[in-house]
DRENDO-1510 file (C-alpha; in Angstrom, 1 decimal, always signed):
<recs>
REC; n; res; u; v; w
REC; 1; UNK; -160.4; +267.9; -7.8 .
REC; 2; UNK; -157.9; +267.5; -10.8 .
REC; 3; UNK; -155.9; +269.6; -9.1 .
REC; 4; UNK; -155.4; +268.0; -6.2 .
REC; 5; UNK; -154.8; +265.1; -7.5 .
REC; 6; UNK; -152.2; +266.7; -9.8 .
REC; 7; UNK; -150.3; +268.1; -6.8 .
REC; 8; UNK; -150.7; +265.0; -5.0 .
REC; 9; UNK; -148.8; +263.4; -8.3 .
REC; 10; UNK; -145.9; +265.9; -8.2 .
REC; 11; UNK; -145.3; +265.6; -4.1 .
REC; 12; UNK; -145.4; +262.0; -4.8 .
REC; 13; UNK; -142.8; +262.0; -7.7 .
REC; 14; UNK; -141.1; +264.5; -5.8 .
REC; 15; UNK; -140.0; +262.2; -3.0 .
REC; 16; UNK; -139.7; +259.1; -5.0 .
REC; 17; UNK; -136.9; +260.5; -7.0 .
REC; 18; UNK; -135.1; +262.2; -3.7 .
REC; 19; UNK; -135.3; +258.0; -2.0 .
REC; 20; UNK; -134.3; +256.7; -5.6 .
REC; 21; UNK; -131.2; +259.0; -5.6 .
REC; 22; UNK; -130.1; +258.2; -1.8 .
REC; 23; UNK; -130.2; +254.7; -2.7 .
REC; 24; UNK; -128.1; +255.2; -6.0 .
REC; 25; UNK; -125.7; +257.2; -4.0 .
REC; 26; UNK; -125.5; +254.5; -1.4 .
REC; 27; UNK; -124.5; +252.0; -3.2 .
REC; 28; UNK; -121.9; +254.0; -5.1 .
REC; 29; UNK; -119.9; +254.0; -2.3 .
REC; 30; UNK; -120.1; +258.0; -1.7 .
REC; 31; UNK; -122.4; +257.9; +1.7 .
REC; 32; UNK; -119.4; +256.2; +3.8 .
REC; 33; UNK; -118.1; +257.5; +6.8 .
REC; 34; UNK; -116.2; +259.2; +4.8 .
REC; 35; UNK; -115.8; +263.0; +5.6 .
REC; 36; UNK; -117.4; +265.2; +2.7 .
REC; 37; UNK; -115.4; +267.3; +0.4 .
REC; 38; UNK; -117.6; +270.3; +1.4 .
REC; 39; UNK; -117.3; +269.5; +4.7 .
REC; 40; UNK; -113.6; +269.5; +4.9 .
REC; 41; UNK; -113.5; +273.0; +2.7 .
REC; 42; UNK; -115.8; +274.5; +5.2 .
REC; 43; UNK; -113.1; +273.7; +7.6 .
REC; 44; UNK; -110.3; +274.7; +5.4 .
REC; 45; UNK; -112.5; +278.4; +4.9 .
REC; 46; UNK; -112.8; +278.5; +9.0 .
REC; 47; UNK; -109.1; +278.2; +9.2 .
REC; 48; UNK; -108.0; +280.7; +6.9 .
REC; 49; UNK; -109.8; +283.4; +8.8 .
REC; 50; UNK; -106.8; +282.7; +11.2 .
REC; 51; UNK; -104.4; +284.8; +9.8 .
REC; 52; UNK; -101.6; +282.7; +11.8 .
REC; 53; UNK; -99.9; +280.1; +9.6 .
REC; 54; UNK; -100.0; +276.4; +9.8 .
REC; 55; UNK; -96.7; +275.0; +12.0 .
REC; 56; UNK; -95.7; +272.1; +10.4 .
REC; 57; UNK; -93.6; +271.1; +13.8 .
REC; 58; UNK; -97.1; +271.9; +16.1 .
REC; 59; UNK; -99.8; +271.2; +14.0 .
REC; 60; UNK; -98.8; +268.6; +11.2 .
REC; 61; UNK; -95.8; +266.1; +12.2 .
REC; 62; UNK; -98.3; +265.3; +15.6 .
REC; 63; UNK; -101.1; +264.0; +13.6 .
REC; 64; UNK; -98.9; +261.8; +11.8 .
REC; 65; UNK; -95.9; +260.3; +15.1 .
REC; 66; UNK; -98.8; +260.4; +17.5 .
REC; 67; UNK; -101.3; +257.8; +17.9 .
REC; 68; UNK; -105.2; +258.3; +17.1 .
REC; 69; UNK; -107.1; +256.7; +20.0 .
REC; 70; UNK; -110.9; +256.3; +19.4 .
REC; 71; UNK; -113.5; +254.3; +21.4 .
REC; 72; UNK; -112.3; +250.2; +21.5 .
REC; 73; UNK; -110.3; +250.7; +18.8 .
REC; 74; UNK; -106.4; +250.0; +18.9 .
REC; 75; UNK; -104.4; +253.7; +18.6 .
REC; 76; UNK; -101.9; +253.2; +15.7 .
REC; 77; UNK; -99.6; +256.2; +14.4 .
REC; 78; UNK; -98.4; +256.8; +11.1 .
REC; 79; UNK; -95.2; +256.1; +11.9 .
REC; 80; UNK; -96.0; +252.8; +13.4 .
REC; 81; UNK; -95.9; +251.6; +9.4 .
REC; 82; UNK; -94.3; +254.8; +7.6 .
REC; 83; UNK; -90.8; +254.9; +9.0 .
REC; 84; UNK; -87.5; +256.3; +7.6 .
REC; 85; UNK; -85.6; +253.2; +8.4 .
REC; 86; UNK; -86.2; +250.5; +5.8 .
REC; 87; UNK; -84.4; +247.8; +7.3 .
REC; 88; UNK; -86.2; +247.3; +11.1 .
REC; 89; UNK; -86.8; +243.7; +11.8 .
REC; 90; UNK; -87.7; +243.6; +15.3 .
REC; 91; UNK; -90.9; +244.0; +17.8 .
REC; 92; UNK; -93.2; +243.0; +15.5 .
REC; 93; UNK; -92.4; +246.4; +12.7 .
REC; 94; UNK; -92.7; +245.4; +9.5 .
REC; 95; UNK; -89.0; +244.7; +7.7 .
REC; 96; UNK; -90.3; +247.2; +5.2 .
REC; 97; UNK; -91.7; +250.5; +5.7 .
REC; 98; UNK; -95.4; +250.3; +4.2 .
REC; 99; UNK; -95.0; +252.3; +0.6 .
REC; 100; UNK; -91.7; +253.2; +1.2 .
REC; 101; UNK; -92.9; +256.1; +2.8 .
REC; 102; UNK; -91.6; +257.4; +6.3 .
REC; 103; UNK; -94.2; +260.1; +7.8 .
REC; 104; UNK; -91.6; +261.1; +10.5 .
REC; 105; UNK; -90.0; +264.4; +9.3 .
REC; 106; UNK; -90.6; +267.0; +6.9 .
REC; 107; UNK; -88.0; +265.8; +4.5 .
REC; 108; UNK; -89.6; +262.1; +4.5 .
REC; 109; UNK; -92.9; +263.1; +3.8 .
REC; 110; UNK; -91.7; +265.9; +0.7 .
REC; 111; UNK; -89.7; +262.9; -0.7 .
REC; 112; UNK; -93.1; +261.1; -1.1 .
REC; 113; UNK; -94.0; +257.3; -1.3 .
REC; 114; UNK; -91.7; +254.4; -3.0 .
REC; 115; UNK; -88.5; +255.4; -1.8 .
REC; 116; UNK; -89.2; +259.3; -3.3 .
REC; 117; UNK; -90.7; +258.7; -6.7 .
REC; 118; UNK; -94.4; +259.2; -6.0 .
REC; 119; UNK; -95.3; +262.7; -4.3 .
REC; 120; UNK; -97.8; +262.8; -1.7 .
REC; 121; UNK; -97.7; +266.2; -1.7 .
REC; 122; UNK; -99.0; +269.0; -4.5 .
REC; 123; UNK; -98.8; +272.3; -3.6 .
REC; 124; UNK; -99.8; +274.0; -7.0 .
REC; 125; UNK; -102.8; +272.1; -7.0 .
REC; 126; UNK; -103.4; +270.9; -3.1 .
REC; 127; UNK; -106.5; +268.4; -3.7 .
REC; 128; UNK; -104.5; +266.4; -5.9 .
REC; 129; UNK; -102.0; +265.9; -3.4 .
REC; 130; UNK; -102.4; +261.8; -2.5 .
REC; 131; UNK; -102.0; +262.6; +1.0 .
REC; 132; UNK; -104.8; +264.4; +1.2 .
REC; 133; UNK; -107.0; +262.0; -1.2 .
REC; 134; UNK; -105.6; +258.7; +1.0 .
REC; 135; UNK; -106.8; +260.4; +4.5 .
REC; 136; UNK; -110.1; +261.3; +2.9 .
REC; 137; UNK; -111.2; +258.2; +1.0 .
REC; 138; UNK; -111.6; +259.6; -2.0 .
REC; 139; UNK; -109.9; +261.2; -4.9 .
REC; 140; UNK; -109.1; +260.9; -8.7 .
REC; 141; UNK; -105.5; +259.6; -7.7 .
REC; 142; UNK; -107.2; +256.9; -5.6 .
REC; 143; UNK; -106.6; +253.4; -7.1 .
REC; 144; UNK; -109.3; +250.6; -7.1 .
REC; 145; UNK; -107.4; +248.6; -4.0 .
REC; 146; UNK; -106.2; +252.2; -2.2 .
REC; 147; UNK; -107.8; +252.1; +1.2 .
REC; 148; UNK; -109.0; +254.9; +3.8 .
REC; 149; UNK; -105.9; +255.9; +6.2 .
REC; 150; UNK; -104.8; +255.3; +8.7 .
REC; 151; UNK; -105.8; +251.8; +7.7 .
REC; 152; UNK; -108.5; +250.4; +9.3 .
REC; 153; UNK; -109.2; +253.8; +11.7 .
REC; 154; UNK; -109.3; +256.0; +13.5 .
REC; 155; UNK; -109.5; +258.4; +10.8 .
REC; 156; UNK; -108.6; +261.8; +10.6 .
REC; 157; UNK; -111.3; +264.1; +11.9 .
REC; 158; UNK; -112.6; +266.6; +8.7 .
REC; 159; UNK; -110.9; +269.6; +11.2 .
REC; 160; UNK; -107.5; +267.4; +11.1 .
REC; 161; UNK; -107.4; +267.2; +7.4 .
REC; 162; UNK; -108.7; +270.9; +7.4 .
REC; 163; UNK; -105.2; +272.0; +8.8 .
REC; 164; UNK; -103.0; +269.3; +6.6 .
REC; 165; UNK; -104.9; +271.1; +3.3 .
REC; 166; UNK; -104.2; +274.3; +4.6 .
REC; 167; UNK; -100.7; +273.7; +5.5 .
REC; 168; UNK; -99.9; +272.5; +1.6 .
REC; 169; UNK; -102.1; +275.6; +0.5 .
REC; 170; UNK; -100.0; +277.7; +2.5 .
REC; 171; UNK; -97.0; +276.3; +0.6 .
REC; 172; UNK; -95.9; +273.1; +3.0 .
REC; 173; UNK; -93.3; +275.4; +4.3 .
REC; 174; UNK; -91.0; +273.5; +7.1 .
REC; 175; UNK; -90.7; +274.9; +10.6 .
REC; 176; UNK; -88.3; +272.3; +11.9 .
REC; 177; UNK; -85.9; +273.8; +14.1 .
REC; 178; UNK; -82.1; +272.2; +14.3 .
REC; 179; UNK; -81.4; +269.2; +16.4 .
REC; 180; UNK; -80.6; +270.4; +19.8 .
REC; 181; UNK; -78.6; +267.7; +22.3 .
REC; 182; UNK; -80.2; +269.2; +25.3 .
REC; 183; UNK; -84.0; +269.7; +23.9 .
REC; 184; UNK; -84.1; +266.6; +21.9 .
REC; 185; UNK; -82.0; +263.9; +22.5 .
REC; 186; UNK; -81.0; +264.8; +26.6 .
REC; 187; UNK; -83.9; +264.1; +27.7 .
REC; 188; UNK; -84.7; +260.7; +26.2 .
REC; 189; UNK; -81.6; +259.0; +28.0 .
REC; 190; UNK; -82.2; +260.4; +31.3 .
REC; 191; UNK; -85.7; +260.3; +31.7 .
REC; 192; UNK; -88.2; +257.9; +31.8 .
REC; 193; UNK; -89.6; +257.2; +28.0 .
REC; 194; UNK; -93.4; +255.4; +28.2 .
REC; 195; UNK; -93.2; +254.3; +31.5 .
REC; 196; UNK; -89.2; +252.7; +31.0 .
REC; 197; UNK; -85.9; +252.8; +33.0 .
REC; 198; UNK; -83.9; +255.7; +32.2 .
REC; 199; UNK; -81.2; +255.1; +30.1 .
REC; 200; UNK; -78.9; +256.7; +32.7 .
REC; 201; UNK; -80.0; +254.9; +35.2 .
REC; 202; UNK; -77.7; +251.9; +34.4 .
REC; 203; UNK; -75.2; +253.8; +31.8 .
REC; 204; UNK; -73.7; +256.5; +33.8 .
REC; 205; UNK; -70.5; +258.2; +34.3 .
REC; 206; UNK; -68.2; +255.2; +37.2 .
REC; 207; UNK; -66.0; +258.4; +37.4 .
REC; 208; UNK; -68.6; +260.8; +38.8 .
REC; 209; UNK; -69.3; +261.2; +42.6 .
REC; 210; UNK; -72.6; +260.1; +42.4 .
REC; 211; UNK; -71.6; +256.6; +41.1 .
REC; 212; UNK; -69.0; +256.1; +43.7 .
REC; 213; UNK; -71.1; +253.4; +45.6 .
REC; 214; UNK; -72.9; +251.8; +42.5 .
REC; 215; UNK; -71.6; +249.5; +40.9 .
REC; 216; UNK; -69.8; +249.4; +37.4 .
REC; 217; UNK; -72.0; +251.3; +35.0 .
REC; 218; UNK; -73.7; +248.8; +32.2 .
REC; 219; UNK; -71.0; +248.3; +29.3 .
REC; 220; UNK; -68.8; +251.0; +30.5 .
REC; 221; UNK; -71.6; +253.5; +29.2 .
REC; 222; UNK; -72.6; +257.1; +30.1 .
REC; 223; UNK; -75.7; +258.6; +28.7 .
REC; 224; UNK; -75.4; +260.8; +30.9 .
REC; 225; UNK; -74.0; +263.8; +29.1 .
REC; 226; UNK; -72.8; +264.5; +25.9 .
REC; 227; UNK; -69.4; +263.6; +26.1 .
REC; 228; UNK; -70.1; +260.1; +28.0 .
REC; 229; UNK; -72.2; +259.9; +24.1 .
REC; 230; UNK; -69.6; +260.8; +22.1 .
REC; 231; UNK; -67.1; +258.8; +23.7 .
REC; 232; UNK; -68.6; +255.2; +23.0 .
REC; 233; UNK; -69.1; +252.3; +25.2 .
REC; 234; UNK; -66.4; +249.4; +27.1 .
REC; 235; UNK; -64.5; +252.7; +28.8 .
REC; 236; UNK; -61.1; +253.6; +27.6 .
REC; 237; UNK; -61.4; +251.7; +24.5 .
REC; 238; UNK; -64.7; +253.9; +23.4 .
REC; 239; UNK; -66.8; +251.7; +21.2 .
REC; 240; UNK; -68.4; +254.6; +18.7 .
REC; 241; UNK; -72.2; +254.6; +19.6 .
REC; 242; UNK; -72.7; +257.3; +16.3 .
REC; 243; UNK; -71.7; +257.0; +13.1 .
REC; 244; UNK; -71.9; +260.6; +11.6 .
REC; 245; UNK; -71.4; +259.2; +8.2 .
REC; 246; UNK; -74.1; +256.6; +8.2 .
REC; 247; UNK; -76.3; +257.6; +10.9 .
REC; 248; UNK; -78.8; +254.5; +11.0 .
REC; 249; UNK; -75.7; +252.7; +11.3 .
REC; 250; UNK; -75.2; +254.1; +14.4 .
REC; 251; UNK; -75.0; +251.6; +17.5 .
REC; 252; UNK; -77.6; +253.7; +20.0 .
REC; 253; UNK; -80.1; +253.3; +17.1 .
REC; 254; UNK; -79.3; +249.9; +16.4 .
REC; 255; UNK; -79.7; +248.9; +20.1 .
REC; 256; UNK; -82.7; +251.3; +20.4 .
REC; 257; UNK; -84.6; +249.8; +17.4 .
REC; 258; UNK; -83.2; +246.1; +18.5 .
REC; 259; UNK; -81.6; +245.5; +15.2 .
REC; 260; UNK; -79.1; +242.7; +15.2 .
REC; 261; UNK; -74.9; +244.3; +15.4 .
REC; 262; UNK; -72.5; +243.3; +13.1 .
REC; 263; UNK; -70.5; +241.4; +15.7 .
REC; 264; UNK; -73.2; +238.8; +17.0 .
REC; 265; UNK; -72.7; +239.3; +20.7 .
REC; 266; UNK; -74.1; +236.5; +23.0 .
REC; 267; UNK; -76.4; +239.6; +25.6 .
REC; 268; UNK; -77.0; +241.9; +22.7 .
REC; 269; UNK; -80.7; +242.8; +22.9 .
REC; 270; UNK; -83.1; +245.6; +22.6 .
REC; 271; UNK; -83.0; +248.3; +24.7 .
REC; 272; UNK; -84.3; +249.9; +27.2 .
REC; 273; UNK; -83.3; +246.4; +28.8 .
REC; 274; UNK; -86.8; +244.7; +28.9 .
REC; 275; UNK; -88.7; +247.5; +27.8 .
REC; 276; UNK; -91.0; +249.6; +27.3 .
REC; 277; UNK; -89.2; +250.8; +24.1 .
REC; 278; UNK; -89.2; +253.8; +22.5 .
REC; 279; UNK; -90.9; +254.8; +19.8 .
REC; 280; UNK; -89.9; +255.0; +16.7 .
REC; 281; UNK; -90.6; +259.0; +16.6 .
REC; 282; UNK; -88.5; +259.0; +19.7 .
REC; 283; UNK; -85.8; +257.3; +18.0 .
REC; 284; UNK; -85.8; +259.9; +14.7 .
REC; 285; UNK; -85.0; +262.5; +17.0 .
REC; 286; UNK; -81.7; +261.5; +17.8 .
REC; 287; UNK; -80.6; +259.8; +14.7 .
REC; 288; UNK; -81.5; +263.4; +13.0 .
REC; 289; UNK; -79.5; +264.7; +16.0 .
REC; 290; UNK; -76.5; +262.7; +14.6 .
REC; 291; UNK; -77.6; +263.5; +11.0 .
REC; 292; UNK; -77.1; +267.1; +11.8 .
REC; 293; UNK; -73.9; +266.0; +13.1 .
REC; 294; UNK; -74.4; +265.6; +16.6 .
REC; 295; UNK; -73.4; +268.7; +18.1 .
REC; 296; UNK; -73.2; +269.7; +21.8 .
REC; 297; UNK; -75.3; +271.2; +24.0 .
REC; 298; UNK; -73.7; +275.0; +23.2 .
REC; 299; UNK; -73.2; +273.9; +19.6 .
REC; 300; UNK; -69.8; +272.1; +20.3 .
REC; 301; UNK; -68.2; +269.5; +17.3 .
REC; 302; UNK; -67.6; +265.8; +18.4 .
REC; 303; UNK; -64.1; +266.4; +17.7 .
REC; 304; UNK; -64.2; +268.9; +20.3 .
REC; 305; UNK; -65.5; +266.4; +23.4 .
REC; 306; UNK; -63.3; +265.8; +26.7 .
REC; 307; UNK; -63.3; +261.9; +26.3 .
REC; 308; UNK; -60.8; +261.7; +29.5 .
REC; 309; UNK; -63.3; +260.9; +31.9 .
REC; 310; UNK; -64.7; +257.5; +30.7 .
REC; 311; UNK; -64.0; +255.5; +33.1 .
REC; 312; UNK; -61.7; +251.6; +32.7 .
REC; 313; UNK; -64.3; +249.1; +31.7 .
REC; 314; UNK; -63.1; +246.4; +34.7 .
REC; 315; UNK; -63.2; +243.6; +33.5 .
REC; 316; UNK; -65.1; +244.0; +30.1 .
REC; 317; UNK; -68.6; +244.3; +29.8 .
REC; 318; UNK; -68.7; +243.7; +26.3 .
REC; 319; UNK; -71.9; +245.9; +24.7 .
REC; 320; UNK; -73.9; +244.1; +26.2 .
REC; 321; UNK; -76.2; +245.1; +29.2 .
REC; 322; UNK; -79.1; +244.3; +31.8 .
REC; 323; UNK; -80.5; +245.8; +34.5 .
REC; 324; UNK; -78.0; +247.7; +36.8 .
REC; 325; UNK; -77.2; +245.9; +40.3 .
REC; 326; UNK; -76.8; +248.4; +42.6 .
</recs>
């Protein structure tokens, strides 16, 4: 009888404690929707069982320039508040990129938060590294007022962060190939770019056959091809478009990101002309296209492109420029 009541006693005792320490770790904070620690390792042990390494161009800079979509809530990328261009004022982006921090390109993140004095990234000791801590939720480098990212969700899946922590195990070595005209920066002026008018579409060449019945191409432009790029806008009197010495001076990325010119002209506005605009990500491919220093599609130096065929600018266009009337 006395020892059934003892067991009784200890199967009591023995639950009373396991409620009493869920509650305590409750309302410490540590039984959020936060992924685990253990959980994330177990992900992190999965992954190096894959003897192929981490691709910081396929499997990193994605999580970070492409927006997280999840249920009602509003998709955000990283990008969207961590930029490499501190000065945007326009469409609603913040003047300043959050932290100082641009999550765009390999170099950006390396160079950390505030304008490159805080690291993000640790490789000799990855679980310190802020970046990891910030998309977690937890960590010692976590401040009282640091918050969960991407802020306000959807967060990082424990798989997601799995990859980021093996990729800074693995050394954070960068796999990002050279700027290429025709794979990177081609494309985006004569395609459609989230749902937009080509670029081409209104900036061509007024030389070329196919333009013989249109009419004057938008600000004497052509997007067209690398040498209509390199040879600037109004025609003849070639307007640069890149500045190879300050590349986020450079008039595409000015026009691109709707940042005001130094010359206040009247029909200067964002472009594509009414939108949708590109993205931000979109736009860091060619200014570190003009970075590298803008090279042709075999390679070729600016210095080396056949400006002859731009076309006269009848009548002046100014920079300015609308939807082509064809």
């Amino acid at each position: 009888m006395i020892k059934n009541k003892m067991k009784y006693f200890f199967i009591f005792l023995g639950i009373f404690v396991s409620v009493f320490t869920t509650i305590v770790h409750l309302r410490s904070g540590n039984a959020s929707n936060q992924p685990a620690v253990n959980e994330v390792n177990a992900e992190v042990k999965t992954l190096k069982k894959k003897k192929k390494p981490v691709s910081f161009t396929k499997d990193i800079l994605p999580l970070f320039v492409k927006a997280k979509s999840k249920g009602t809530s509003k998709p955000i990328a990283c990008v969207r508040c961590h930029f490499t261009n501190l000065t945007i004022a326009s469409n609603g982006i913040p003047e300043n990129a959050k932290a100082e921090l641009s999550m765009g390109s390999f170099k950006d993140i390396i160079a950390g938060a505030e304008a490159g004095t805080e690291p993000i990234i640790d490789t000799n000791d990855p679980k310190k590294s802020l970046l990891l801590q910030r998309l977690e939720g937890e960590g010692d480098n976590m401040g009282v007022y640091d918050g969960r990212m991407p802020y306000g969700g959807p967060f990082f899946t424990k798989k997601e962060i799995a990859i980021i922590r093996k990729w800074i195990e693995e050394g954070a070595i960068d796999d990002t190939p050279s700027p290429d005209f025709n794979r990177d920066v081609l494309p985006l002026l004569t395609a459609s770019v989230n749902g937009s008018t080509p670029c081409s579409l209104c900036h061509y060449n007024n030389n070329s056959a196919t333009s013989r019945e249109r009419s004057q191409s938008q600000a004497c432009m052509d997007l067209s091809s690398w040498e209509g790029i390199i040879s600037g806008a109004d025609g003849s009197l070639h307007e640069p478009l890149i500045d190879l010495e300050n590349p986020a001076n450079s008039l595409i990325l000015k026009r691109l990101r709707g940042q005001k010119t130094e010359e206040l002209i009247e029909n200067d506005h964002r472009m594509p002309f009414g939108g949708p605009y590109f993205t931000e990500y979109e736009i860091q491919k060619i200014e570190r296209w003009i970075a590298g220093g803008a090279k042709g599609p075999n390679g070729e130096d600016p210095s080396e492109a056949d400006t002859s065929g731009a076309g006269e600018c009848l009548g002046g266009s100014g920079s300015g420029g609308g939807n082509n009337s064809n």
